[in-house]
N, C-alpha and C positions, 0 to 999 in steps of 0.2 A: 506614454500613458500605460499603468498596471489598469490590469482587469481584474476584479474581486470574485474570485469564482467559489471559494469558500470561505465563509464565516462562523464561527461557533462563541455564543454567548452564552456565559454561564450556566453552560454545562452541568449538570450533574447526572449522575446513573448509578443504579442497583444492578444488583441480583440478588434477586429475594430480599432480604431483608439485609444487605451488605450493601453499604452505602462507600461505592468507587472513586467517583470522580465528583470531584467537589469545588465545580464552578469555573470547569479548565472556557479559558479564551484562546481564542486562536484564530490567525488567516491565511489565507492560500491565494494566492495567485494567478489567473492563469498561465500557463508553460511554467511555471515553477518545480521545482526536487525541493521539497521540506519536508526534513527526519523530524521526528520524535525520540530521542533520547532521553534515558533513563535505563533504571536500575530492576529487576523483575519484578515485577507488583507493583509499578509503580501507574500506570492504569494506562499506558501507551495500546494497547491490543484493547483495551475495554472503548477505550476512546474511538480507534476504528469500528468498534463496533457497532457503537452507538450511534455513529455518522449513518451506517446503514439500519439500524434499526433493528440489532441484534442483542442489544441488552433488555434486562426488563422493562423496570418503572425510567423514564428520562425527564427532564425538566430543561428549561431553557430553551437556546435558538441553536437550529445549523441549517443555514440558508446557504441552498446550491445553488448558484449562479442567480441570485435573488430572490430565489423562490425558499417558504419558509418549510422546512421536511422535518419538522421535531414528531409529527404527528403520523409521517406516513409508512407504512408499511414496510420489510423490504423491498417488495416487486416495485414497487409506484418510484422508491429512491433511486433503484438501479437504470428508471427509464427517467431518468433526471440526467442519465451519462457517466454513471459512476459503478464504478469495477471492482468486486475486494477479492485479492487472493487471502487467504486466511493461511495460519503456521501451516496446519495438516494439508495444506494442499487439496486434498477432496479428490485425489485422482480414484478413476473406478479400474478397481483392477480388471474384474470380467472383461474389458473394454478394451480394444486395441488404440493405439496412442491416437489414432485418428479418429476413432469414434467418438473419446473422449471432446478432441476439438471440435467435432459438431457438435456436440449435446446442447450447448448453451444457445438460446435463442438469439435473435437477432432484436436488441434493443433500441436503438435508435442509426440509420445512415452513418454512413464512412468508417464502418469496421472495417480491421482488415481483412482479403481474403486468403485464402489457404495459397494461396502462392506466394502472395506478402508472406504469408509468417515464415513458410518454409522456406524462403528469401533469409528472413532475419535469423532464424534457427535450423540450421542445416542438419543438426543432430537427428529433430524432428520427423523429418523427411525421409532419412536413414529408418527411423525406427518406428515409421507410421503404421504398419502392420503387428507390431509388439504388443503382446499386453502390456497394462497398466504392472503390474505385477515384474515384469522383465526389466522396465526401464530403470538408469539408475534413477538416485535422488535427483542429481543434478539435470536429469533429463526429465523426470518428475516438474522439478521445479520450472525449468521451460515452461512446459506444458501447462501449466496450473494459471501462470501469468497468458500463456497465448491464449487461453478459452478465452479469457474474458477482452484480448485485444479485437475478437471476431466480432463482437455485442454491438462494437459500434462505440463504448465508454469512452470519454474523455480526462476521468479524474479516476485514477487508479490509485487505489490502497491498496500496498504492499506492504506486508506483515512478516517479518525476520527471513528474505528467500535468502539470505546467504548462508543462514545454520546449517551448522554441518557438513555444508560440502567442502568439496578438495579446493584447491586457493584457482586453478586451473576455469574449474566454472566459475566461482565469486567472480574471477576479472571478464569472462565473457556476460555473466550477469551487470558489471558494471557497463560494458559498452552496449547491452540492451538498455539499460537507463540513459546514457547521453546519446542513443538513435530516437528512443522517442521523445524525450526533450527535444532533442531538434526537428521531430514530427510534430509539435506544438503539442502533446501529451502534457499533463499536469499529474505529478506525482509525490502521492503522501509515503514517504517511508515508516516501518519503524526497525529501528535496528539496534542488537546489541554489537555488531561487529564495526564497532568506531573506525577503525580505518578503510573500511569498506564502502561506511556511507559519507566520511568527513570529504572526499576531493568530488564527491559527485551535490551533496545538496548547495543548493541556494539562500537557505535560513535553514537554522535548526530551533528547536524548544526543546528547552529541560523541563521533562513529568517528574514530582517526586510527590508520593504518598496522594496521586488523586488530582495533582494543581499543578500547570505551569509554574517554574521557578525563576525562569531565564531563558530568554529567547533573545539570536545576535546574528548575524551574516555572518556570508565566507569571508568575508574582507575581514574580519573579528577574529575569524577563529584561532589563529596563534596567540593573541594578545588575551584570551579564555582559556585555551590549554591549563592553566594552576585551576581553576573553579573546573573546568571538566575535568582534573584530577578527584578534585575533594567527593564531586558527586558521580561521575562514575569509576573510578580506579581506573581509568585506562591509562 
């Protein structure tokens, strides 16, 4: 038996007077990897946002593990069990790599702790004295996803961590995704790096222009390669 840990119904969201996402559907799973693909603009980052509470005006339902959050804040979403790294990452440079991973409060039991992560991220622990400013990207990007594994979150949004870095981290970012999949983690991708995210999710959805267009499993996904051509060029 699946567990329905997110739901989003007919969605839509602004900024300002830019009307985004126009009625996207969608579900999650618990321990599921489901990407978002798409084209840039196509409202995959506006969509994460909007789960937390970070667009303007929003309409419709996103019901976290039943509970209805169209209306809440983002403090109130995030103690619902849910995590966003966002593109920029948010790291403080002033802040030594380890300062950074305490910052974030502790939101709900069974976060990891600082021995877990530096378990998982050995880089981390190397360079726990660093500034923010010192580290690379891809030690950046560590860091950005490990604040929020401290919270205690159980549905993580990840927003493009594989941009830009060397293909070296991507594949150690990729076995950070199938450790905490197998820690019962639930994780929302979105990625422009199609072979980055194609061997790691469990469902994908195609965004174009604001709307789901297509949504299919891994067991699909060769049998879709020509339609994932037309609509992402990969």
């Amino acid at each position: 038996m699946t567990t329905e840990l997110l739901r989003i119904e007919g969605l839509n969201a602004w900024y300002g007077e830019s009307h985004i996402l126009h009625g996207v559907d969608l579900t999650v799973n618990e321990g599921e990897v489901v990407c978002l693909l798409g084209r840039n603009g196509a409202g995959r980052t506006t969509t994460m946002r909007a789960i937390v509470g970070l667009t303007g005006t929003r309409k419709g339902s996103i019901r976290i593990g039943g509970l209805e959050a169209i209306k809440l804040p983002p403090h109130k979403v995030a103690r619902l069990g849910v995590g966003y790294c966002p593109e920029e990452r948010g790291i403080f440079a002033s802040l030594s790599a380890e300062e950074n991973l305490m910052l974030p409060p502790v939101i709900r039991s069974g976060g990891m702790s600082v021995a877990e992560i530096y378990d998982m991220f050995p880089n981390l622990k190397e360079r726990a004295s660093s500034p923010g400013t010192r580290l690379s990207g891809g030690e950046q990007q560590m860091l950005a996803v490990a604040r929020i594994l401290r919270t205690g979150a159980r549905l993580l949004l990840l927003d493009e961590i594989s941009e830009g870095l060397a293909p070296v981290i991507v594949q150690k970012l990729a076995e950070m995704i199938r450790t905490l999949k197998a820690k019962g983690y639930t994780i929302v991708l979105v990625e422009q790096n199609f072979r980055f995210a194609a061997p790691l999710a469990d469902r994908f959805y195609i965004m174009e222009h604001g709307r789901i267009v297509k949504q299919f499993e891994q067991d699909e996904l060769q049998h879709n390669m020509g339609m994932l051509q037309e609509y992402l060029g990969v």
